[in-house]
C-alpha positions as CSV (number, residue, x, y, z in Angstrom):
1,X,140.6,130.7,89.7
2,X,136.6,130.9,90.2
3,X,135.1,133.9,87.5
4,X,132.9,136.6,89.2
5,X,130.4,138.8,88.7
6,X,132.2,141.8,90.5
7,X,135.5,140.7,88.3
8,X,133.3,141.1,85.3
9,X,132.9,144.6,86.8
10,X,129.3,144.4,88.7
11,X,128.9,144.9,91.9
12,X,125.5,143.7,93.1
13,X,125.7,144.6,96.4
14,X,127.0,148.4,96.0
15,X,123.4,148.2,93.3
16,X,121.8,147.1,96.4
17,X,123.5,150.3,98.4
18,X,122.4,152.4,96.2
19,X,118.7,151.2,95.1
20,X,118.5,152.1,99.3
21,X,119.9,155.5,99.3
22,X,117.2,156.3,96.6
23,X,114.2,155.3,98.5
24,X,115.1,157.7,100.6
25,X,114.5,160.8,97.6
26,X,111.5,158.1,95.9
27,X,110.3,156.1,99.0
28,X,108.0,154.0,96.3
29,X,111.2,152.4,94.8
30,X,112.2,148.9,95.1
31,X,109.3,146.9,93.7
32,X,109.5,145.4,90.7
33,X,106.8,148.1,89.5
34,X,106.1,151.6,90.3
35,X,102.7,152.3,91.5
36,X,100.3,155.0,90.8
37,X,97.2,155.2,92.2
38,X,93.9,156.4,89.7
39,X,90.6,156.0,90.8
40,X,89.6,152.4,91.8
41,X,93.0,151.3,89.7
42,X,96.8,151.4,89.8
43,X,99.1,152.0,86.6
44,X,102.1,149.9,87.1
45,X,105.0,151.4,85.3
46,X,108.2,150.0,84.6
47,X,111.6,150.9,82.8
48,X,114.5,148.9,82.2
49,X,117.4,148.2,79.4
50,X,119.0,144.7,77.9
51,X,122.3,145.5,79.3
52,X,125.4,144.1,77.7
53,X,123.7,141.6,76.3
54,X,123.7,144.1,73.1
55,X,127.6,143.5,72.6
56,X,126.3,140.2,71.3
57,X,123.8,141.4,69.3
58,X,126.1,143.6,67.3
59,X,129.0,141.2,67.2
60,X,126.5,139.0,65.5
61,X,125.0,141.7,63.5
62,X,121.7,140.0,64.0
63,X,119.5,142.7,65.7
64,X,115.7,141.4,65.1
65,X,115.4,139.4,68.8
66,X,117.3,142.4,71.1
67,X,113.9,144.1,71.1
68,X,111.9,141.3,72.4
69,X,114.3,141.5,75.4
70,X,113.9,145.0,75.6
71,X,110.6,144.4,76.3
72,X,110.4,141.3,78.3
73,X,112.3,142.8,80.9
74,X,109.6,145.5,81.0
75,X,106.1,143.8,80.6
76,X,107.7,141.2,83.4
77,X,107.9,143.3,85.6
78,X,104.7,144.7,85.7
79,X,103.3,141.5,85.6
80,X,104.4,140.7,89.2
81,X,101.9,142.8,90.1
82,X,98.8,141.0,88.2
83,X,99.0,144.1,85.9
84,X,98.1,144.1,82.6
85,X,99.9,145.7,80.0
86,X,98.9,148.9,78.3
87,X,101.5,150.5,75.9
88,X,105.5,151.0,75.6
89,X,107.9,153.2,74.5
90,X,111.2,152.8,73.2
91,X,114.4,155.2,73.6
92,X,117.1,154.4,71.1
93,X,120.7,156.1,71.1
94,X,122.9,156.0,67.9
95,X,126.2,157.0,66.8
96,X,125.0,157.8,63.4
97,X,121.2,156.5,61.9
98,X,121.7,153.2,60.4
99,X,117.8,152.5,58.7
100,X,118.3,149.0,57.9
101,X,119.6,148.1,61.4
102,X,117.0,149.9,63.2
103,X,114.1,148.6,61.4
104,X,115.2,145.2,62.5
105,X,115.5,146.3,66.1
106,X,111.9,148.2,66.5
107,X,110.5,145.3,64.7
108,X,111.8,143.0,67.7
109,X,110.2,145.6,69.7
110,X,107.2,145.4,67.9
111,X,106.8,141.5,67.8
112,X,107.8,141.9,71.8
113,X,104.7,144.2,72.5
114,X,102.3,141.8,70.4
115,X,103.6,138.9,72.5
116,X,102.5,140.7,75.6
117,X,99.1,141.8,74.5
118,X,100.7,145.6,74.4
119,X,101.0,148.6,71.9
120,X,104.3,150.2,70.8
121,X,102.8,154.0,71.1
122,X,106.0,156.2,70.4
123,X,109.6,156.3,71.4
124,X,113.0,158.6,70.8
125,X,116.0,158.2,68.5
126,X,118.4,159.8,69.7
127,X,121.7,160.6,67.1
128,X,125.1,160.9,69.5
129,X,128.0,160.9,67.6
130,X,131.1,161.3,69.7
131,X,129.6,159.5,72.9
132,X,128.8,156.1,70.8
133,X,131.1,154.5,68.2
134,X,130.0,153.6,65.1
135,X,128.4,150.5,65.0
136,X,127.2,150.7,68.5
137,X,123.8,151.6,69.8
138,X,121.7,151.3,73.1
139,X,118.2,150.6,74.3
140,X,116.0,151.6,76.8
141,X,112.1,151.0,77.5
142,X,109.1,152.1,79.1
143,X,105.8,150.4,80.1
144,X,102.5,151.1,81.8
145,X,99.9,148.7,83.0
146,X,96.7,148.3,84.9
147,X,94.9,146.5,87.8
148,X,92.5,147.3,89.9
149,X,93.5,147.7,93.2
150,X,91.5,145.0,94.7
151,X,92.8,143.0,92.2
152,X,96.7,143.6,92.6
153,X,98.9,141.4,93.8
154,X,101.9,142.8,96.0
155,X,102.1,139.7,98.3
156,X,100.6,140.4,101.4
157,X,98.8,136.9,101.4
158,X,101.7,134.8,101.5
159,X,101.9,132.7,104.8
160,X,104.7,130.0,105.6
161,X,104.1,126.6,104.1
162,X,103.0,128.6,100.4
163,X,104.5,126.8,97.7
164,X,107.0,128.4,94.7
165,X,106.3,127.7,90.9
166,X,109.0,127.9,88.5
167,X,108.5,128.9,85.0
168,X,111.3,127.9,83.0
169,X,113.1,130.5,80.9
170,X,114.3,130.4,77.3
171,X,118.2,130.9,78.7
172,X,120.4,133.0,79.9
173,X,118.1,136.1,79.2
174,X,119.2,139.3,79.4
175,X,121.3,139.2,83.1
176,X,124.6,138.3,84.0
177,X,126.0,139.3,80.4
178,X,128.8,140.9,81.7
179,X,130.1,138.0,83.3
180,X,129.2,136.2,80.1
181,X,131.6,138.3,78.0
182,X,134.4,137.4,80.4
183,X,133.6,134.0,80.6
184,X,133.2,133.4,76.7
185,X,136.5,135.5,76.1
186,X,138.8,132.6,74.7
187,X,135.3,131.4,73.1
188,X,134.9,131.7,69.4
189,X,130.7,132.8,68.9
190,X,130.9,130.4,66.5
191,X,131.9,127.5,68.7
192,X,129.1,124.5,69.7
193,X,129.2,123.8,73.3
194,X,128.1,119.9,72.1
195,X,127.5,118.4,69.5
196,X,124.0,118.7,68.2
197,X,123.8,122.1,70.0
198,X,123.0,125.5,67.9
199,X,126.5,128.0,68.1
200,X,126.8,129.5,71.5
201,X,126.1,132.9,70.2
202,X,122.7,132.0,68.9
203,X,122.1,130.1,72.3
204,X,123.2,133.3,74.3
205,X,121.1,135.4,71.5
206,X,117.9,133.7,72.3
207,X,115.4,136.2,73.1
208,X,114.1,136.4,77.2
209,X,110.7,134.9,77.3
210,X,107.8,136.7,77.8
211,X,105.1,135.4,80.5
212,X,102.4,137.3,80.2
213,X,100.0,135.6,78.2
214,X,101.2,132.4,80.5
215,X,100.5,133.8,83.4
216,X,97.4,135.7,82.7
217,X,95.5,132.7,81.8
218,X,96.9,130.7,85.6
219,X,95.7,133.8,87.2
220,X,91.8,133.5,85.9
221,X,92.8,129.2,87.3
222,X,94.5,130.0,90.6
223,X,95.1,132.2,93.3
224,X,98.3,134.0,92.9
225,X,99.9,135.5,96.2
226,X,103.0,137.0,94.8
227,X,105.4,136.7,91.9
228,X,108.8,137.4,90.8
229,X,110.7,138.1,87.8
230,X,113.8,136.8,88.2
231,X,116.4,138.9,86.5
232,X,119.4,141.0,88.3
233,X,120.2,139.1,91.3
234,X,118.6,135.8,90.4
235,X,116.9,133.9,92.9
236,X,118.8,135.7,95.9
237,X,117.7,139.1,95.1
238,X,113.8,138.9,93.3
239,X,112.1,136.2,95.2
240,X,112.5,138.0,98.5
241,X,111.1,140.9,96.7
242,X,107.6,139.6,96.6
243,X,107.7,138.0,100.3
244,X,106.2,139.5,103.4
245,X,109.0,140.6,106.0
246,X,109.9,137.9,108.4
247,X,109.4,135.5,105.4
248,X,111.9,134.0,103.2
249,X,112.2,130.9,100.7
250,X,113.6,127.9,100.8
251,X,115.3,126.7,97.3
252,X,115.3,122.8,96.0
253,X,118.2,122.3,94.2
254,X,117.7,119.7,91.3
255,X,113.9,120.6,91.4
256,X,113.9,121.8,87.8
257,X,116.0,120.8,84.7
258,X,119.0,123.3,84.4
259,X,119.7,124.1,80.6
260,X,123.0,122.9,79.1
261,X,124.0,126.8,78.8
262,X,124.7,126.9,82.5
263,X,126.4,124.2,82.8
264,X,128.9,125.4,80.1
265,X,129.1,128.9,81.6
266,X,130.3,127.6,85.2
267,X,132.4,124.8,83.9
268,X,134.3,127.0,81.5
269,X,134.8,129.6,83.7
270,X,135.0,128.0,86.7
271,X,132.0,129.5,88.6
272,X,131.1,128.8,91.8
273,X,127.8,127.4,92.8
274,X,127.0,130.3,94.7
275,X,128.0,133.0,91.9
276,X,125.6,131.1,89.8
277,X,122.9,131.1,92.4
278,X,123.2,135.2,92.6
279,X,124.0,136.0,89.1
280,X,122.0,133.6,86.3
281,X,118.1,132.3,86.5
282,X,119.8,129.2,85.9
283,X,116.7,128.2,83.7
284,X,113.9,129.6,86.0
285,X,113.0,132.7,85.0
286,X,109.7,134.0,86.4
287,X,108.1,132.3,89.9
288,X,104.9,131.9,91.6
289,X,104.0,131.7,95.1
290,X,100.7,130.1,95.9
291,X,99.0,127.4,98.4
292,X,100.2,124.1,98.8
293,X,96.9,122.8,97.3
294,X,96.6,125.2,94.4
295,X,100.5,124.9,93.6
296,X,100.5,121.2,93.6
297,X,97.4,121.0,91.4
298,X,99.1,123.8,89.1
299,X,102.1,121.8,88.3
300,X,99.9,118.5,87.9
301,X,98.2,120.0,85.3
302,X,101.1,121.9,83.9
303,X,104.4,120.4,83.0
304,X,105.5,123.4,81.9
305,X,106.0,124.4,85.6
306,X,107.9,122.9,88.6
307,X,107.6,123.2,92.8
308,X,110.7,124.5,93.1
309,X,110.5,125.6,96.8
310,X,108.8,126.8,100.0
311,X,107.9,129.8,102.2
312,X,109.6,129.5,105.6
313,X,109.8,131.9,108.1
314,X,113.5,134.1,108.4
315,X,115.4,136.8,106.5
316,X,117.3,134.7,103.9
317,X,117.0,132.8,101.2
318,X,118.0,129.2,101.8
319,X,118.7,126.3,99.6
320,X,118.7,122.4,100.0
């Protein structure tokens, strides 16, 4: 019997559903970044969580990487929009305060907002006792960027024939945990999934990479049409984000090298191709869309980055 996402207890496309029925109290909502307009500039501003990706986190009692995640998922974001970041916040909710613990998970917040160029300007503890167990905890964060205007990208440039350029992520990230847990249930944290690997929970713990020193430095080289960050919904759900209507993308399958991780989520619980396709990055975790000329030249010089597809004209994503 094949595992699934909505087994796990997700339901992508009732998130779908209801990400529409909002629009229609905050039309702005959708993008991977909300946009404010001041002056000649826009303040991109994003929030976002780590999800149950911080089950593993306290199983492992290891809590010094969650933070990164937490803001990787943010600063992302706003970089689809060629945004740079300014500051984040953190909100933290507790059972009961636990110093030693949380010091390890604001410094992975901390070492998150000096990867992305960013200040850590404030946040909220918050002490619940009765609504979390002991032990437990969650995470939210907050972050604002800048662009000008003339300057931002939002995708409006892209024509069929652009090109797509993969970034490769670090892992699973911090999506698709839920189907994780139920995948991994008859797994052992400790287990190696072969034999030079590190323990599957330190694979799954690996922080989500951040891009935006990466991608700052290709945007000064080439000229960037639209990005994605590809996190809830994988390919199916982001990449159309940044496209043009009447636009859509065509995938490569095999065009990039899928980590081992993957490979041992779907064969041990039985995942089907297309379950994989919508719920894991499936070791792409961040894309550009740019010319055939620019994008070509890009991965020539790069290795670090791979064609993975192309713009085409329709209303859903394809793959080949």
């Amino acid at each position: 019997m094949h595992s699934t996402y909505l087994e796990a207890g997700v339901n992508l496309d009732a998130a779908a559903g209801w990400v529409n029925r909002l629009k229609k109290l905050a039309p702005g909502i959708g993008g991977f970044g909300g946009i404010y307009p001041l002056g000649e500039d826009d303040l991109v501003a994003s929030t976002d969580g780590v999800g149950t990706k911080l089950k593993l986190a306290i199983a492992m009692n290891r809590h010094d990487t969650i933070g990164i995640d937490l803001v990787a998922m943010n600063v992302n974001d706003i970089l689809t929009s060629g945004a740079k970041s300014l500051f984040f916040l953190d909100y933290l909710a507790v059972a009961k305060l636990d110093p030693e613990k949380l010091e390890q998970v604001v410094a992975g917040i901390s070492n998150g907002c000096e990867q992305a160029g960013c200040l850590l300007i404030g946040g909220e503890t918050a002490q619940m006792p009765g609504l979390y167990r002991d032990g437990d905890y969650d995470l939210a964060g907050f972050a604002v960027g800048i662009v000008k205007r003339r300057d931002r990208i939002d995708g409006r440039k892209i024509k069929k024939g652009d090109l797509i350029v993969g970034l490769p992520s670090s892992g699973v990230h911090s999506n698709g945990f839920s189907l994780v847990w139920q995948i991994i249930k008859d797994c052992s944290l400790n287990d190696r999934i072969s034999k030079n690997s590190k323990t599957l929970g330190e694979i799954l713990l690996t922080p989500t990479c951040i891009y935006v020193k990466e991608v700052q430095k290709l945007m000064s080289q080439f000229t960037i049409k639209g990005m994605a960050h590809i996190t809830g919904g994988a390919f199916l759900k982001n990449i159309p984000r940044a496209l043009p209507q009447g636009l859509t993308a065509r995938i490569d399958e095999g065009s990039w090298p899928v980590p081992e991780i993957f490979q041992f989520l779907q064969k041990t619980g039985a995942i089907s191709n297309q379950e994989m396709r919508r719920v894991f990055n499936r070791g792409i975790g961040f894309v550009l869309i740019l010319s055939a000329q620019e994008a070509e030249q890009l991965c020539r010089q790069n290795q670090h980055c791979y064609l993975i597809g192309e713009v085409i004209e329709g209303d859903s994503l394809e793959w080949r």
